[in-house]
N, C-alpha and C positions, 0 to 999 in steps of 0.2 A: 561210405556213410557211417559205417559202424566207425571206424576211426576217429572221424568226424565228431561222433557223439561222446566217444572217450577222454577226448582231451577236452571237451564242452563241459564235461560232467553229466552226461544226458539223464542219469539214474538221479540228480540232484544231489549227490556227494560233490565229494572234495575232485578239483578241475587237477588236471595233467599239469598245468603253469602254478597251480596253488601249493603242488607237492613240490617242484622244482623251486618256485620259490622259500618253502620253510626249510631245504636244505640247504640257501642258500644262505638263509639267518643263520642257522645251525655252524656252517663253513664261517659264518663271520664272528660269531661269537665265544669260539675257542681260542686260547691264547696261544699253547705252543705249537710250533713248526709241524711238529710232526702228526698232532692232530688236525690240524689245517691240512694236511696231506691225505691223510685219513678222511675226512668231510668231503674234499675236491674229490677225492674220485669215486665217493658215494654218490655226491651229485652229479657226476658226469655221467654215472651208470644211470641216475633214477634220470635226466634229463635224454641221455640215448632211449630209453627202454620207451618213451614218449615222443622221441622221432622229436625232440625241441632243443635249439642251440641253449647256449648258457646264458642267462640275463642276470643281471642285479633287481635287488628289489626298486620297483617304482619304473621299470622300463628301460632304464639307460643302458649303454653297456656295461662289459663284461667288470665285475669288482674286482679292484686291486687293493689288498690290504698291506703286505708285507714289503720288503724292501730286501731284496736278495744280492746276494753273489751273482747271481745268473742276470738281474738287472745291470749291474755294472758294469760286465760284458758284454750287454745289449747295447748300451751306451757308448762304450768305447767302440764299439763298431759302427754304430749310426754315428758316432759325431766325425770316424776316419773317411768315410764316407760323402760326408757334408761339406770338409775343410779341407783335404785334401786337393781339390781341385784348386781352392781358392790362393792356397803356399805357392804355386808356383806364377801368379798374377803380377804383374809390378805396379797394377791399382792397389794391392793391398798396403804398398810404400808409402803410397802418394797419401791413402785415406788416412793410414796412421800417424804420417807427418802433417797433416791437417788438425788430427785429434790432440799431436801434441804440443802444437802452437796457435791453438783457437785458445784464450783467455779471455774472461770476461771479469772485472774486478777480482783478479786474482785466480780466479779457479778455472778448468782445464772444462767449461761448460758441455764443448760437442764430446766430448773423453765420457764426462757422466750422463751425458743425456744416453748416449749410448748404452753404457752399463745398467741404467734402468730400462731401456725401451728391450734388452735382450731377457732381463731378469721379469721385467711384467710379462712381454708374451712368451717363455717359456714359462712361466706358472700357467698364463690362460692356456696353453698346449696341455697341460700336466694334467691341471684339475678343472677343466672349465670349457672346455673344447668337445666331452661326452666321447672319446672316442673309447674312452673307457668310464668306469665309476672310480676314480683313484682317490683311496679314503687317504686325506691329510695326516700325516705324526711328525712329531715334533726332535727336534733337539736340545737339548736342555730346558724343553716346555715353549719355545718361541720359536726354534727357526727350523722352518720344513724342512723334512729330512730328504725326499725323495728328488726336491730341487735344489736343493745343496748340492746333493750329488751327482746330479746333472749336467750340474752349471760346475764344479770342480772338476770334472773329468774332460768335461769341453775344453776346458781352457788350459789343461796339463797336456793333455793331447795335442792342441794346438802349438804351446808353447814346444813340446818337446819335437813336433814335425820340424818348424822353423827353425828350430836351433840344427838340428841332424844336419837339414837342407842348406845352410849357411844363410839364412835371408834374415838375423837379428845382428844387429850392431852392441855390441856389449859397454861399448863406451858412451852410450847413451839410455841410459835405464828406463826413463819414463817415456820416449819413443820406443824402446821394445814392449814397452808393457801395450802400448798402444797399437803398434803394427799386431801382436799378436792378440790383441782383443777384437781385430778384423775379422779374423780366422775362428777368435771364438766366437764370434755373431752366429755363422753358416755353422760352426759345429754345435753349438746348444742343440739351437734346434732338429740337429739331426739326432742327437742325446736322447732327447725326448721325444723323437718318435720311435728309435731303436730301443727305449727301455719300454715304453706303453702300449704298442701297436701288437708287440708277440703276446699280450695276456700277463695275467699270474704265471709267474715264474715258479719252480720247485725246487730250485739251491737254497740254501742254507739262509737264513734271514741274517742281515748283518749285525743285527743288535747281538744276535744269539754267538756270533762270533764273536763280535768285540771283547761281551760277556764273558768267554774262554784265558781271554790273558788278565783279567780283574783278581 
């Protein structure tokens, strides 16, 4: 009971979830890395010392701000994971020789329907899905950065399995882009739950690197 009444606020102060939350503003509102580093594990202490997991403000899960080194790695193994299995199929032949002889007044319509039905539900996975609070940032002020990199790693992955494995025809370019945008379907998705599912990451934010060779 006494526990009970602690994390309730039973004296009428401030609630066990009220302190965890304002560190967790606190955590969000600093800009560099390594203060973010400093935050996280204040809050993870004052959030242990109350026996309570880590929340984002407003209930959802856990908040993801940054965009690390340690996510790209997360990624390249969720998406090896996802596609791998799919390189060694000879439906992926079949689907991609579909993709690149469906035309409809000119354009390669099952080829793009594709490439957006993979780029909308890996964003609903990313930011819209709640398995995390994944705050949006941009690249050059428009294109999300953390799905870029998602959907880029997927599809280098994919491509570089297939080519290793011999299953891309090089004499035909826009059926390879096609057989191996099969491959990148199953791996996006695995991208994004291998970058989002481990939390906040603690490598190095990639901005902060890029930053380095400027």
């Amino acid at each position: 009971m006494a526990d009970e009444a602690d994390e309730e606020g039973g004296d009428g102060g401030t609630t066990a979830a009220e302190v965890v939350e304002e560190l967790e503003r606190l955590e969000s509102s600093v800009s560099s890395p390594e203060e973010r580093r400093i935050a996280s594990r204040i809050r993870s202490l004052g959030a242990g010392l109350y026996g309570l997991e880590r929340r984002a403000v407003g209930g959802v899960g856990e908040h993801i701000r940054s965009y690390t080194t340690r996510d790209v790695a997360e990624a390249f193994v969720g998406s090896t994971l996802f596609s791998l299995p799919l390189v060694v199929e000879g439906g992926v032949l079949d689907i991609g020789e579909h993709f690149a002889t469906g035309f409809v007044y000119g354009l390669p319509v099952y080829f793009l329907g594709n490439v957006a039905f993979v780029t909308v539900v890996t964003a609903g996975l990313l930011y819209y899905a709640e398995f995390r609070d994944v705050e949006v940032t941009y690249l050059f002020g428009v294109v999300p950065r953390r799905l870029t990199g998602v959907l880029t790693i997927a599809f280098l992955m994919a491509a570089a399995t297939m080519a290793l494995w011999g299953r891309l025809d090089a004499s035909r370019p826009f059926l390879t882009v096609c057989r191996v945008s099969v491959v990148w379907t199953a791996g996006s998705f695995g991208a994004g739950l291998g970058d989002i599912l481990p939390g906040e990451s603690e490598g190095a934010d990639l901005g902060d690197v890029l930053d380095r060779f400027d």
